[in-house]
C-alpha positions, 0 to 999 in steps of 0.5 A, a space after each residue: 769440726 776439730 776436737 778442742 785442745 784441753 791443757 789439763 784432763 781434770 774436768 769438772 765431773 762432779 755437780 754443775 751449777 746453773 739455771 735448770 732446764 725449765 722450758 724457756 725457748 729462749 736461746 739467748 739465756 741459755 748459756 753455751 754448754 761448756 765442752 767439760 760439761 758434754 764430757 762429763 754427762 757423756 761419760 756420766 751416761 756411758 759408766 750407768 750403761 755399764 753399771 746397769 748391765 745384766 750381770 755374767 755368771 760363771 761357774 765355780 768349784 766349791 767344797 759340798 758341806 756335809 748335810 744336817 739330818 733334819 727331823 722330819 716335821 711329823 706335826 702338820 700344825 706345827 707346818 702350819 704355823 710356819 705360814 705367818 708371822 706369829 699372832 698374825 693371820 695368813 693373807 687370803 687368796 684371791 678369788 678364783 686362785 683355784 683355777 689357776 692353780 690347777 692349771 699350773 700344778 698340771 703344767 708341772 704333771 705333764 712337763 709344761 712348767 718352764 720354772 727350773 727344777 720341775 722335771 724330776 719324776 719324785 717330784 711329779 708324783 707328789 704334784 699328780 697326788 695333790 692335783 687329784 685332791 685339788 680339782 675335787 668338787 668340795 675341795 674347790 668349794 672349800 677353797 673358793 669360800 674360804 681362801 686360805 692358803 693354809 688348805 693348800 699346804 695341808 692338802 700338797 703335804 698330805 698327798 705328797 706323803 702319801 706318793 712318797 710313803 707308798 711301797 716304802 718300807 715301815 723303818 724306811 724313813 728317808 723319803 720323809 726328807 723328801 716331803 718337805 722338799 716337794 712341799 717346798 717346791 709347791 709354796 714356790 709355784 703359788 709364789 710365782 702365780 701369786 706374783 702374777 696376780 700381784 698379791 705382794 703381802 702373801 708371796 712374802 709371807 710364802 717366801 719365809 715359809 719356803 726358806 724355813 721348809 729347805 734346810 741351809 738355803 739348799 737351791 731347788 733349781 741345783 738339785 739333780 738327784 745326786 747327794 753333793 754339788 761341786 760347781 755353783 753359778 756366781 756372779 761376776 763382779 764389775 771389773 771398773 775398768 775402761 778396758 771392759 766399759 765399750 761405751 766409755 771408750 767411745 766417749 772418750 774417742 768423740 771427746 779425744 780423752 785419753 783413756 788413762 785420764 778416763 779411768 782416773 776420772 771414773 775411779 775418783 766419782 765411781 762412788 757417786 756415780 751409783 745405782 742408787 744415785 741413778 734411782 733417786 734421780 728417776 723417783 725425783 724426776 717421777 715426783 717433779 713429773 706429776 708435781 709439774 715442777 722444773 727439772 722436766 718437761 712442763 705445760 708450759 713447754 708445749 703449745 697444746 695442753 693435749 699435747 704435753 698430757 699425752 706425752 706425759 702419760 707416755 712417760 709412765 711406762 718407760 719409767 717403769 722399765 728403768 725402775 725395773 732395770 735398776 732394781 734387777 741389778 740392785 734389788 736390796 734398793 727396793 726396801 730402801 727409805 730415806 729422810 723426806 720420802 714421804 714429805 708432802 710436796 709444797 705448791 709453787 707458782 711458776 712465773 709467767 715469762 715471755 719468748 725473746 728469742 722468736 718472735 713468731 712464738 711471742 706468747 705468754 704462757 700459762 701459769 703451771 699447775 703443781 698439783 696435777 696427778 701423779 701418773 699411774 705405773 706397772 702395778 708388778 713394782 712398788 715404789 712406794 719405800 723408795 727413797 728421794 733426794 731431802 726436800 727440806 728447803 723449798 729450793 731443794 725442792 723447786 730445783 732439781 739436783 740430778 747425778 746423771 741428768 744434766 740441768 738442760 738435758 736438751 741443750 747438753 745433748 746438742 753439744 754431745 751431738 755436735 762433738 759425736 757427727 764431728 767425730 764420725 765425719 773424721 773417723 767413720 764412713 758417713 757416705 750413706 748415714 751421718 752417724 755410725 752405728 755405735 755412735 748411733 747407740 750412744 745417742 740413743 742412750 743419752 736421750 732415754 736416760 735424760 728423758 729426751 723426746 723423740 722429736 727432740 732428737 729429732 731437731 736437735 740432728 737438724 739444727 747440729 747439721 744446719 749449723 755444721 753446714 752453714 760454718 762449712 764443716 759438714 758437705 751438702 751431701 752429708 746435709 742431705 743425710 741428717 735431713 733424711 735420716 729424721 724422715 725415716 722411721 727406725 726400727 726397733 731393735 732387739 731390746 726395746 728402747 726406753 724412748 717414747 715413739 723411737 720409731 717414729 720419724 719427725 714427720 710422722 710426729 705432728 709438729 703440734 705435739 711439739 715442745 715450743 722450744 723444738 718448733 722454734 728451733 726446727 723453724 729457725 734451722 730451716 730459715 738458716 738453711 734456707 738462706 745459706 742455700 740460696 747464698 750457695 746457689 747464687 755462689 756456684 750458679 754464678 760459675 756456671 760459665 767457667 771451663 769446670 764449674 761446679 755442680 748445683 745438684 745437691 744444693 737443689 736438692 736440699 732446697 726442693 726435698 727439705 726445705 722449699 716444700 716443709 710447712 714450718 718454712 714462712 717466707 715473705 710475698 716477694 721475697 722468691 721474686 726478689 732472689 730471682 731478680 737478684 740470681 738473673 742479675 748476678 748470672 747476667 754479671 758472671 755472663 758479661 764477664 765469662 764473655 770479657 774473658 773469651 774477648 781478652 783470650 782471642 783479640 789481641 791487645 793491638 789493632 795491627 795484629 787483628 784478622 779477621 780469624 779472630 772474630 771467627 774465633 770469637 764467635 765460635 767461642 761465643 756459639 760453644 759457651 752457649 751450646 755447652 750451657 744449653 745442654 748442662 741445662 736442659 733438663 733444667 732451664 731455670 733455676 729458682 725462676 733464672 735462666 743461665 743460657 737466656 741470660 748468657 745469650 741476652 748478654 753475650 750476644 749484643 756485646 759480640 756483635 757490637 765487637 764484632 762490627 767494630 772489629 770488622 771496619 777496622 781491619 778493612 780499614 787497615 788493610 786499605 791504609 797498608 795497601 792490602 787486600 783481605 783474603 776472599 775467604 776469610 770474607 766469605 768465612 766472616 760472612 759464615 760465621 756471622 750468618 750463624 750467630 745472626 739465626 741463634 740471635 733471630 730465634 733468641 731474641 726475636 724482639 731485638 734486632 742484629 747489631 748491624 747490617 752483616 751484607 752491607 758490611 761484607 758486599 765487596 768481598 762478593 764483588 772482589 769475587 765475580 771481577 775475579 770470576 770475569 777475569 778468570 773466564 777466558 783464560 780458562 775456556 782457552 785452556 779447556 779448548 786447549 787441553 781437549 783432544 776431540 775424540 769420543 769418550 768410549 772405554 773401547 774403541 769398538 764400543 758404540 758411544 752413549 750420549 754423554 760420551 759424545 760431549 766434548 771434554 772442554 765443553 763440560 769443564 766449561 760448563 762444569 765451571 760455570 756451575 760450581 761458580 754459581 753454587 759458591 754464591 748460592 752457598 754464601 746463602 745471602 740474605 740481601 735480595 736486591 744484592 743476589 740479583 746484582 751478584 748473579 746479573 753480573 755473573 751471568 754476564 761472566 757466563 756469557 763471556 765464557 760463552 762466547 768465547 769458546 763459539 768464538 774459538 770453535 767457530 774459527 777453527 771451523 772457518 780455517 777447516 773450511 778454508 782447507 783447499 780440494 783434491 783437485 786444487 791440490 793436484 793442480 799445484 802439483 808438478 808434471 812427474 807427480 801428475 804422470 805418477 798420479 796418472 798412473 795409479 788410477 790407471 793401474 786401479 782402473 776405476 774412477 772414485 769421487 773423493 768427499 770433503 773430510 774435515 780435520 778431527 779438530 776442527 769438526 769435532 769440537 763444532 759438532 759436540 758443542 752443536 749437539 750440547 747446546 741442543 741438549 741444553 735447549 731442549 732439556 730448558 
């Protein structure tokens, strides 16, 4: 959110009219807080942080004034005179001060005391004399009866003359000065005990006496032994510059003010922006507090009567402390009175009025009560001089006028809230908490001076994110933070927040002790959040098919950690039915879509150019969108009851097969009409493909049967095929024959040969053929059983052929081999010189050999490998 541009700076800083925060739920009367009003408050806020700061001392060189001799006070009546006002007794002591005196004076004895200025020795031996006097038993019955403080200075005074005069000589009179310096140091020690107790009365009686008794204000806490003093403690002024004020220079970068212009606008109220200011507007918020009146938190504003009495009783404390804070910076304002302080309050009547803007708290409220009692507070302060704002009209009375505190703290806070987590999501790293630290503070700050609960705080962070979320100026990861963030307890930081329960996360405050006007808010923020994230899940699940879609991961996370499961969400009986039927609807929509755009990307526009690697095509996109969406989504399935991959398969499906039917005839159609042919392989590829997607839609959608029938559409490609395989099985025997040499396979010639090396070559590529012929239609896996036992009836026919064929081949070159003329028929043919010659070379060897018939290698070795191939065909069947 951008900062909004202001044509001039001189914002209305001053008082702001308008109805004053009185409980009312209602949102539409409230008018929207103007972007000068957060500043002004804002800046308001941050400029009493400064003014309030404990105040820096520094050390500073000043002259030593020349000491007065004073004439010792010889004359213990005289002393005792000083106690009191004149004519006016001392106030007692309380009961049982004895005791505790005692204690401390020993403190200072032994070293334990932690006031300043009790360490020297002089001193010690001054306290050690009267600690002896003190804790004897008839002085301790004396003192517990009469309680007088009187006694005690008489009997300090006379044992620490006593310590300081012992060994000094008769005209040494110097040590005299000295005695009433202890003394002095004693009557501050009752008034720090005395204060513990709270007697007021008699500490201001003693302090008049301690001024009396040293000379010229002189500090006891200073004095270290030595006459004179060159350096002092002073404080240091406030400088009243931006440059010194951290927190206003904050305001000023959420706001984008210039810090010229911020100065400019502290230095023209500085004067009404005071500590006194500030005090009045915490006393008059005391008094309308106990009185029940506007300008805090009311019975009305809560449900429970309980619920505001505990935390009205919680306030009591924290007040306290800012009293506190503002006197310790300003203490001449304790004593301060003013007209109307003690006026009585007059009774009024709250009207009883009705919540308009929800209509889950319709109630009517009850009428407050203006007398109720005031709530008790730290006893160690007096407010009872404090001045108030003049209550001499019944409307000065009934309305409050705050400085510092805006009219409706709570809606003023949202605004400062909403420009501060704008500002941070700029400037500051918000990957892990939405609010920087010093932005954090701030916060803090504003909701203790304004009184904010912290359940207010609370709902105020969750109903500024839900806005920023539903106007799209705040990531769902930054959401997810502020939701966090006011689950989690907060620690306490070093000095203790002013902020009833501040460590108290949202859901450790039961929603019952909530204002009416909180839970009205909370239950409102959760109802927007719930619907802007289901219109965010419908949005982004419905992309779930594009090429990168985005994530719904923080979108489920925002729905299951913090809304889904928060009581304070009421939804109506069907309306999770109603958004599931409307998310399947909307998946099932973007489904056929994704599909229509898968279609338009693979098929081309004309008919002419289509194959049958389209359809293939398309269905392996088809398949892959499936599997992608299958694994985003497997851990999650559904999603808020709706299921992107059953709605993806129950819509893409259908639609491909009914393409992909249509597809197919038209390319057969086609290719008739052109007189071709389509590629044996691309059939059986089709048939692959579709078989594929025919199991995914079986296991899918059991209920729903495949579009058409894949084997009656594809059967002529089967027998295309086996005529193929027919006319292909002579030639290749022929060929085998042809190529074989007959001889037995053996790696050397020596070897002896095995089994499988005595099969002819031909015979196994035969055979070998035959069976790879055979797997290529087992492979297609058809699912028409009647048409495998055509396809294999007739591709038995094509083995036989194949068969026959070679027994037909071996068997005529056994016959020719057979056929070959003898030795003796071959002679006979010969002429009457190549007998003689013959004759001769038996003669010569002289020895008769009877010639056996040898077959050719060609003819006899293909007889008998196949001889012995089909035995072992036989044998192995």
């Amino acid at each position: 959110m951008s900062t909004p541009s202001r044509s001039s700076y001189h914002l209305r800083l001053g008082s702001v009219h308008g109805d004053f925060y009185d409980g009312r739920s209602s949102r539409s009367r409230a008018p929207p807080v103007s972007y000068e009003d957060a500043y002004s408050y804002a800046l308001r806020v941050a400029f009493l942080r400064y003014i309030l700061q404990p105040r820096k001392k520094r050390k500073e060189y000043v002259a030593a004034p020349k000491r007065l001799q004073r004439a010792h006070s010889s004359s213990i009546s005289e002393l005792v005179k000083e106690i009191g006002p004149s004519g006016h007794p001392a106030a007692k002591l309380p009961s049982n001060f004895s005791r505790t005196l005692a204690k401390r004076m020993s403190g200072v004895v032994t070293g334990a005391e932690k006031l300043p200025g009790y360490n020297d020795a002089s001193l010690k031996r001054s306290f050690a004399e009267a600690y002896t006097a003190f804790t004897a038993k008839e002085f301790q019955k004396s003192l517990d009866k009469d309680r007088k403080v009187e006694d005690l200075v008489l009997i300090f005074y006379s044992a620490a003359t006593k310590a300081q005069g012992r060994g000094k000589a008769p005209d040494d009179h110097s040590w005299k000065a000295l005695v009433d310096k202890h003394l002095a140091m004693f009557v501050r020690l009752l008034v720090h005990t005395l204060r513990e107790k709270g007697e007021t009365e008699l500490v201001s009686q003693l302090n008049t006496f301690e001024r009396k008794l040293m000379l010229n204000d002189q500090s006891l806490t200073l004095d270290t032994g030595k006459e004179d003093h060159s350096f002092v403690e002073v404080e240091i002024p406030l400088s009243y510059e931006v440059k010194d004020m951290p927190m206003v220079q904050h305001v000023a970068r959420i706001f984008n003010v210039p810090l010229t212009q911020v100065q400019v606008d502290i230095d023209r109220y500085k004067s009404e922006w005071t500590e006194e200011a500030a005090l009045k507007d915490y006393k008059a918020y005391q008094f309308r507090l106990s009185a029940g009146m506007a300008g805090t938190l009311r019975k009305q504003d809560f449900d429970l009567d309980e619920a505001y009495e505990e935390w009205k009783k919680g306030e009591a404390p924290h007040l306290a402390k800012i009293f506190a804070e503002i006197l310790s910076i300003r203490p001449d304002l304790k004593g301060a009175s003013g007209p109307g302080s003690e006026r009585p309050l007059p009774s009024v009547r709250m009207s009883m009025y009705e919540d308009q803007s929800y209509a889950e708290l319709a109630k009517r409220l009850a009428d407050a009560d203006a007398s109720s009692p005031t709530s008790p507070f730290d006893p160690s302060f007096n407010f009872g001089s404090l001045s108030l704002e003049d209550t001499a009209s019944i409307r000065s009375v009934d309305e409050p006028n705050y400085t510092f505190i805006p009219p409706d703290p709570r809606s003023v806070y949202k605004a400062i809230l909403q420009y501060a987590l704008s500002y941070d999501q700029q400037n500051s790293d918000v990957s892990e908490t939405p609010l920087a630290e010093e932005t954090a503070q701030f916060l803090v700050e504003v909701a203790a001076r304004w009184r904010i609960p912290q359940f207010s705080r609370h709902v105020a962070l969750v109903e500024v994110a839900a806005h920023k979320f539903i106007e799209q100026e705040l990531p769902g990861e930054q959401l997810y933070n502020c939701l966090e963030l006011v689950k989690k307890p907060l620690e306490e930081g070093k000095k203790p927040s002013l902020i009833q329960g501040y460590t108290s996360s949202l859901t450790d405050i039961p929603s019952s002790k909530w204002t009416v006007v909180d839970f009205a808010g909370y239950r409102q923020a959760l109802h927007d959040l719930h619907d802007a994230l289901l219109r965010e899940l419908y949005v982004l699940l419905t992309r779930c098919y594009e090429p990168n879609p985005p994530t719904v991961g923080v979108v489920m996370a925002l729905l299951n950690d913090h809304i889904l499961n928060d009581t304070a969400l009421s939804q109506r009986p069907n309306e999770a039915e109603e958004f599931t039927k409307q998310l399947d609807t909307g998946l099932r929509e973007a489904a056929a879509q994704a599909y229509r755009k898968l279609l338009d990307n693979v098929i081309p526009p004309h008919q002419r150019d289509w194959h049958f690697g389209h359809v293939i095509d398309l269905g392996k996109g088809v398949v892959a969108l499936a599997e992608k969406i299958k694994k985003r989504y497997r851990r999650s399935p559904e999603i808020m009851g709706a299921s992107p991959f059953r709605a993806l398969v129950e819509t893409a499906l259908p639609s491909f097969e009914e393409d992909a039917h249509e597809i197919i005839k038209r390319v057969v159609a086609m290719a008739k009409e052109s007189g071709e042919e389509v590629a044996l392989q691309d059939g059986f590829d089709m048939y692959k493909e579709l078989g594929e997607i025919r199991k995914m839609h079986v296991e899918l959608l059991p209920r729903q049967p495949f579009a058409f029938s894949i084997e009656s559409l594809l059967e002529d490609f089967v027998w295309r095929w086996l005529k193929t395989v027919h006319e292909k099985v002579i030639p290749f025997v022929d060929e085998a024959i042809r190529q074989d040499q007959f001889k037995v396979r053996t790696r050397h010639p020596d070897d002896i040969p095995a089994d499988d090396e005595r099969h002819s070559v031909s015979v196994i590529d035969i055979f070998t053929f035959f069976n790879q012929t055979v797997d290529q239609l087992v492979k297609l896996e058809w699912k028409d059983e009647v048409q495998v036992a055509r396809f294999m009836t007739s591709l038995a026919k094509a083995v036989s052929i194949g068969i026959g064929r070679y027994c037909e081949v071996v068997e005529g070159m056994f016959a020719k081999e057979m056929d070959r003329p003898t030795q003796q028929e071959a002679a006979a043919a010969k002429s009457a010189q190549e007998r003689f010659l013959q004759y001769a070379k038996d003669a010569w060897n002289n020895k008769e050999k009877i010639e056996p018939f040898q077959f050719y290698p060609t003819v006899s070795s293909p007889m008998l490998f196949f001889l012995e191939f089909v035995f072992e065909l036989l044998t192995s069947a």
